[in-house]
C-alpha positions in Angstrom: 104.4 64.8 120.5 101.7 67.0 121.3 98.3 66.2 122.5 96.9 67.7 119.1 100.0 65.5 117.4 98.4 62.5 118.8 95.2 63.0 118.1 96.1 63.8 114.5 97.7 60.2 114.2 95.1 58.5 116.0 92.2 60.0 113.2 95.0 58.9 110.7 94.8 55.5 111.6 91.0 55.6 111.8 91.1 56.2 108.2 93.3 53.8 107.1 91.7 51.7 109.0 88.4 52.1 108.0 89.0 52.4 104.3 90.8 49.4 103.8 88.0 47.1 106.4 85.5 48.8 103.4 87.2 48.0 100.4 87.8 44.5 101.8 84.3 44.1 102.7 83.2 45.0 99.0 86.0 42.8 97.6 84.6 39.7 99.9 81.6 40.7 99.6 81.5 41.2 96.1 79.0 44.1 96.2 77.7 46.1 93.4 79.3 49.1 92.5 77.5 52.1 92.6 76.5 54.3 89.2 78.9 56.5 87.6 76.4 59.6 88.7 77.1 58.6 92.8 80.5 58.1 92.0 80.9 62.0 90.7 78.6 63.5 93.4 81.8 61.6 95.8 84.5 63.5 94.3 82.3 66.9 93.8 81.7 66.5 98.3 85.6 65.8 98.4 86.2 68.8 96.4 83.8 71.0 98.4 85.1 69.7 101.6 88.4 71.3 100.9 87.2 74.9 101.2 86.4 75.0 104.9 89.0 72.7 105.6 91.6 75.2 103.8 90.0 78.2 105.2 89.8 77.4 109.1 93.3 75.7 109.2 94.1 79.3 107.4 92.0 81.2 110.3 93.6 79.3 112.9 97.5 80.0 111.9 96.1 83.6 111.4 94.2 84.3 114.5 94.5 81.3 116.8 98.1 82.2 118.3 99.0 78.6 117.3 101.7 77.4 119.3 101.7 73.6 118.1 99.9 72.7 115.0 95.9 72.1 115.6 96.3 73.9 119.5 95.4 77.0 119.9 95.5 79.4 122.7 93.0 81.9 121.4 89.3 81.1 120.4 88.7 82.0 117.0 84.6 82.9 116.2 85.0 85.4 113.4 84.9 84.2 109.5 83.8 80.2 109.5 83.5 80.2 112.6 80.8 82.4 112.9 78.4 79.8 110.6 79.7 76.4 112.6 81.9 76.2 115.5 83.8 73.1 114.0 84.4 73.5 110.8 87.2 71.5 110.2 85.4 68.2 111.6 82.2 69.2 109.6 84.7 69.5 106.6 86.5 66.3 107.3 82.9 64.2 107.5 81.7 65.5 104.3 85.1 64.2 102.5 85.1 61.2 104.2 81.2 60.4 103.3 82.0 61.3 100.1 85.2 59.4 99.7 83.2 56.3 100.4 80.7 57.6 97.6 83.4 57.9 95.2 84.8 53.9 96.1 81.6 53.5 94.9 80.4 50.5 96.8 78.5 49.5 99.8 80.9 48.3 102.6 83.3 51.2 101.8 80.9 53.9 101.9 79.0 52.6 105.5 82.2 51.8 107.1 84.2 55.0 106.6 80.9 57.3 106.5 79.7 55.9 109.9 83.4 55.0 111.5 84.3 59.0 111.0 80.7 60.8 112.0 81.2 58.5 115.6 84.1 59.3 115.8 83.4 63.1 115.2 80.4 63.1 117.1 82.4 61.0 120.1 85.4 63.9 119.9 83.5 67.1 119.9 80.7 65.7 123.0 83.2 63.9 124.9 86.9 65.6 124.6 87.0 69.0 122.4 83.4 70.9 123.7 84.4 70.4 127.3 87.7 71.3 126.3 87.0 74.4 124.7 84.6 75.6 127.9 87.2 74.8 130.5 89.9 76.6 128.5 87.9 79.6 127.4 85.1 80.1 130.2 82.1 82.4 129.3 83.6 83.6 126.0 82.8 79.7 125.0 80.0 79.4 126.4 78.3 82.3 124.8 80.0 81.7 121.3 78.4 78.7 121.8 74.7 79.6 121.9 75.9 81.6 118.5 76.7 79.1 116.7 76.0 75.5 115.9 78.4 72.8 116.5 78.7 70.8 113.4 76.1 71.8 111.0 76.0 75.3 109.7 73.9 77.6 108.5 74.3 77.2 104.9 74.0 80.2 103.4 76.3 82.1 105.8 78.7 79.3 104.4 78.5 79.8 101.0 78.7 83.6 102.0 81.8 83.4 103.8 84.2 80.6 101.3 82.7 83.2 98.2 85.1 86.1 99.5 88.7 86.2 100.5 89.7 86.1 104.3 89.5 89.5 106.0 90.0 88.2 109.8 91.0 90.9 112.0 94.0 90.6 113.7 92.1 90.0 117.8 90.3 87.3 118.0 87.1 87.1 120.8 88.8 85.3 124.4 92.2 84.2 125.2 92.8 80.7 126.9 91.9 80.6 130.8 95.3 80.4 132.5 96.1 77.5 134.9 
């Protein structure tokens, strides 16, 4: 299995894991559930979260000479990518934090809200950034000071998921070799 593989299944099991520690905290717990309203604005984020995750697992097959799902030998900064450099992870925090909203309770929503944002935060600092500047050099580097990691500008979002995908077909930097 593929670095990328494994990391997949180890996020997997973070999930599972942290949903059902939630849920069983509410159920021992016996905590409140939140209002209907809270519950809605959950599955509205999970909804919403789908876009960017559709659209940059869509750049990346396109443009990111994929040769193993989620590796890429070619950095990708048109599209998405332009408005965050991690879209995917920003995507997969919002659903997650609104997953807990839409359990509707406490323990669920602070436990799988906080367990995914470390764990996020942990794998873009400490393995993916690093990553990404040894394997792509100055093109990183200066796509980086472009921009932001995790939190984009929001209206070049809302631009970007409002029309269809024109990606050209060369993408900024190929991987460093050896």
């Amino acid at each position: 299995m593929s670095k990328c593989g494994v990391r997949l299944v180890l996020w997997l099991l973070l999930c599972g894991i942290s949903i059902a520690a939630g849920i069983s905290v509410d159920v021992l717990l016996r905590t409140p559930a939140f209002p209907v309203s809270v519950r809605v604005l959950g599955l509205a984020g999970m909804v919403l979260a789908f876009f960017p995750i559709q659209r940059s697992g869509k750049l990346l097959r396109i443009l990111g000479d994929s040769v193993r799902w989620g590796c890429t030998t070619r950095l990708v900064t048109t599209d998405i990518y332009r408005c965050v450099r991690h879209p995917h992870h920003m995507a997969v925090g919002v659903f997650m934090t609104s997953l807990g909203l839409f359990i509707g309770h406490c323990g669920s929503l602070l436990l799988i809200a906080v367990t995914q944002w470390l764990w996020i935060l942990g794998f873009l600092f400490l393995v993916e950034e690093k990553e990404l500047e040894r394997n792509f050099g100055d093109d990183y580097r200066n796509y980086r000071r472009e921009a932001p990691m995790l939190f984009p500008r929001l209206l070049c979002v809302v631009r970007i998921l409002t029309r269809p995908i024109e990606a050209p077909r060369v993408a900024l930097g190929r991987q460093n070799e050896g």
